[in-house]
C-alpha positions in Angstrom: -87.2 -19.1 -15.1 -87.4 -20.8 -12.1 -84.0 -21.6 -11.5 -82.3 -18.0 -12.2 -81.7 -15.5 -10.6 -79.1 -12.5 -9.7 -77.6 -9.7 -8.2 -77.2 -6.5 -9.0 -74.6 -4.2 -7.2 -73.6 -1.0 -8.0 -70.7 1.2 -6.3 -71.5 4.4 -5.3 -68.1 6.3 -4.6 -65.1 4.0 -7.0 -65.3 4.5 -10.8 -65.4 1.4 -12.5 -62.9 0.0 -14.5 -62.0 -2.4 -17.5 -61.4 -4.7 -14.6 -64.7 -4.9 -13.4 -65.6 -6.0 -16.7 -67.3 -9.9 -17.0 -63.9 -10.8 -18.7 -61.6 -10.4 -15.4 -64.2 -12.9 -13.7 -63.1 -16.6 -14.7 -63.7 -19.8 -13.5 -61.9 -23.1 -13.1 -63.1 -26.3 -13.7 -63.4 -28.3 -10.7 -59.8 -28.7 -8.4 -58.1 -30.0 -5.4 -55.6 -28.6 -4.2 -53.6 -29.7 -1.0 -56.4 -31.9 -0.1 -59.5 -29.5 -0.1 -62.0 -29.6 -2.6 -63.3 -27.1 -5.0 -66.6 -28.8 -7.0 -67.6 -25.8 -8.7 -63.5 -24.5 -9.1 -62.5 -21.7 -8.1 -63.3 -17.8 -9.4 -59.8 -16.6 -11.2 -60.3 -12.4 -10.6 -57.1 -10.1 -12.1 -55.8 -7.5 -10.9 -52.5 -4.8 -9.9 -51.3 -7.6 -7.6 -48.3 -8.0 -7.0 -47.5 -4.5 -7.8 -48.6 -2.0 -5.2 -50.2 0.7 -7.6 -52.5 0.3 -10.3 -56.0 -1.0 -11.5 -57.7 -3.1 -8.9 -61.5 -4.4 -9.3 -64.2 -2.5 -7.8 -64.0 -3.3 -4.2 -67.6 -3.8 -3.8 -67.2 -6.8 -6.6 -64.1 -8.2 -4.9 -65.5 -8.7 -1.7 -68.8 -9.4 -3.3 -67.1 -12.6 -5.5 -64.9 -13.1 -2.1 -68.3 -13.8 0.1 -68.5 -16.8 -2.8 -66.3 -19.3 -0.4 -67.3 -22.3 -1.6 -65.3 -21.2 -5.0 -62.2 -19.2 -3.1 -61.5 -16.5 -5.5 -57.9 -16.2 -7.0 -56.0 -13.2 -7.6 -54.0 -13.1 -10.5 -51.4 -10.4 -11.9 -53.2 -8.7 -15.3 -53.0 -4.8 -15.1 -49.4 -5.8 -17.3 -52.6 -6.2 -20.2 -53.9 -2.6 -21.4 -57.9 -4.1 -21.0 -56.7 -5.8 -18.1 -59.1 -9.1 -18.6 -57.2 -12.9 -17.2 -59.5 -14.2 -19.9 -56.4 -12.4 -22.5 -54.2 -14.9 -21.3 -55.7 -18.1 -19.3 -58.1 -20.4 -20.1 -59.2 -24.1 -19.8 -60.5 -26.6 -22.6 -61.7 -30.0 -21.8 -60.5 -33.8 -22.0 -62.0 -37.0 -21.3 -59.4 -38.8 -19.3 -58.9 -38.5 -15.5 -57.7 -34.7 -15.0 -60.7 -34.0 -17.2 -59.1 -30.4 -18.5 -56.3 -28.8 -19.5 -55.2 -25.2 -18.7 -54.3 -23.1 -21.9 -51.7 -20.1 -21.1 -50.7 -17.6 -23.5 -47.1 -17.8 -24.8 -44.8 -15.6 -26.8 -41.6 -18.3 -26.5 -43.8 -20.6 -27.3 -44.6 -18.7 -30.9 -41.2 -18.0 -31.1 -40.1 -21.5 -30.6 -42.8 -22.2 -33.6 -41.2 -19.5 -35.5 -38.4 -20.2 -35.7 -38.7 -24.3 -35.8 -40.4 -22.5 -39.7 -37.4 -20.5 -40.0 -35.2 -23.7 -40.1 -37.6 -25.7 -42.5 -37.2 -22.6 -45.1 -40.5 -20.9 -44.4 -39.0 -17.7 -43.2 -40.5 -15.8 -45.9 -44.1 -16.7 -45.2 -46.4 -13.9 -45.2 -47.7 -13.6 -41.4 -50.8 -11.6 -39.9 -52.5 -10.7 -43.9 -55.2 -8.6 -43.1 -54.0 -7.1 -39.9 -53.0 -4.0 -41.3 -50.2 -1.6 -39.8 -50.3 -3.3 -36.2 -46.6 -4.3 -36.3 -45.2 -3.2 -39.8 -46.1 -0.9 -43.0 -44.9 -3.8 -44.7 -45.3 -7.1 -45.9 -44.7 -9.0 -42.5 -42.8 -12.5 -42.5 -41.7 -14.8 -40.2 -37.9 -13.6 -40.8 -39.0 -10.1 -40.1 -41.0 -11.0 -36.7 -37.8 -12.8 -35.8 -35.4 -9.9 -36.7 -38.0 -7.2 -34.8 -35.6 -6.5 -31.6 -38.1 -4.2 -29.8 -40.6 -6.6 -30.0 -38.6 -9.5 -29.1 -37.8 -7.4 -25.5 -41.6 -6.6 -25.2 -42.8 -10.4 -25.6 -40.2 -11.4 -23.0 -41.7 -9.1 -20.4 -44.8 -10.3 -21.4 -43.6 -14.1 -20.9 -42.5 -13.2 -17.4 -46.0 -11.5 -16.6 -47.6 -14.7 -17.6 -44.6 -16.8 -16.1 -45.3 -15.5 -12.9 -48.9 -16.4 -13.1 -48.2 -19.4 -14.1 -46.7 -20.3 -10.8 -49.6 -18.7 -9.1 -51.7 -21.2 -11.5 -50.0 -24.0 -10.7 -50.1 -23.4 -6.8 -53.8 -22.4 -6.1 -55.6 -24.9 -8.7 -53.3 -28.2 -7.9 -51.6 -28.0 -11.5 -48.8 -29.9 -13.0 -46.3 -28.7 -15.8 -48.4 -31.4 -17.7 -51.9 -30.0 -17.0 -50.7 -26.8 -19.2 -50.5 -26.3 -22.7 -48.8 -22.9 -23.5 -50.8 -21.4 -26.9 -48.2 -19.4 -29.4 -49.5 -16.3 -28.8 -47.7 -12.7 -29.7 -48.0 -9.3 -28.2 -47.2 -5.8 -28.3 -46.9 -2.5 -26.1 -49.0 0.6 -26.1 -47.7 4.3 -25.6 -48.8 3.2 -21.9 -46.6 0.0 -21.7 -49.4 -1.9 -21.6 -50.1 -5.3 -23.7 -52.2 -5.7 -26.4 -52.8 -9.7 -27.8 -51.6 -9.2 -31.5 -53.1 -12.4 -32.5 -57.0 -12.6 -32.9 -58.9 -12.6 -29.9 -57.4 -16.1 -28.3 -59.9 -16.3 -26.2 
């Protein structure tokens, strides 16, 4: 049509990566932050950062989304996720009064909280994740059991401080308050590789 177009870029000596895929390039809704503007938001990219090893997007997309000023990419922390995509973790749903969104985050202690707020009211025995197969458990799988799991218990709280410390990042580069957030229970697990895998279906 007469209003599309695009670009099409293709690396000739880095091997792309589940970084480079569409899912690792979000955008905000529109921000200010510290007095600057941002109508069009700004692009949210993950990566290794701020570790010094690991999976980076293809530089030839970084510095192509980088060139894209008027929307000031932002680097966030998500090799911690085994794909690797921000979109596993952040995203932003809309509201009609003045902010006009609201950020939604990922959160095991958030789940947790909710599981064990059940837990008190007697509903410990619920059956959780039907359908899901072996993913955490040969077994039935109830709230009491998730609760009881210790391993992963220690893998969501690394995965809370993965998302913690984007948070922060969040919070800095897009002008957000504590109140602009809404953390989503959300549960995850490990791979062989140590790296995360949302449990629940495809939050996104």
């Amino acid at each position: 049509g007469p209003d599309f177009g695009y670009v099409h870029k293709e690396p000739l000596f880095e091997a792309m990566a589940s970084l480079d895929s569409f899912g690792n390039v979000e955008v905000s809704p529109p921000v200010s932050v510290a007095g600057k503007e941002y109508p069009l938001g700004r692009i949210l990219i993950g990566s290794s950062f701020p570790a010094s090893a690991g999976r980076r997007m293809t530089r030839l997309v970084r510095d192509f989304l980088y060139a894209q000023r008027v929307q000031a990419p932002v680097e966030l922390y998500s090799d911690w996720l085994a794909v690797g995509n921000v979109n596993e973790f952040v995203n932003f749903v809309p509201t009609s009064d003045k902010k006009r969104f609201r950020m939604l985050l990922a959160s095991p202690a958030a789940c947790y909280r909710l599981f064990r707020e059940k837990q008190k009211e007697g509903q410990g025995e619920a059956t959780m994740f039907k359908g899901k197969g072996t993913v955490l458990d040969t077994k039935r799988m109830t709230i009491n059991k998730v609760l009881s799991n210790d391993v992963l218990a220690q893998q969501n709280q690394y995965v809370q401080r993965c998302i913690d410390w984007n948070r922060d990042i969040l919070k800095k580069e897009l002008g957000l308050l504590e109140e602009d957030i809404i953390d989503l229970p959300t549960l995850f697990k490990l791979d062989k590789q140590g790296k995360a895998i949302p449990y629940f279906p495809n939050t996104v």
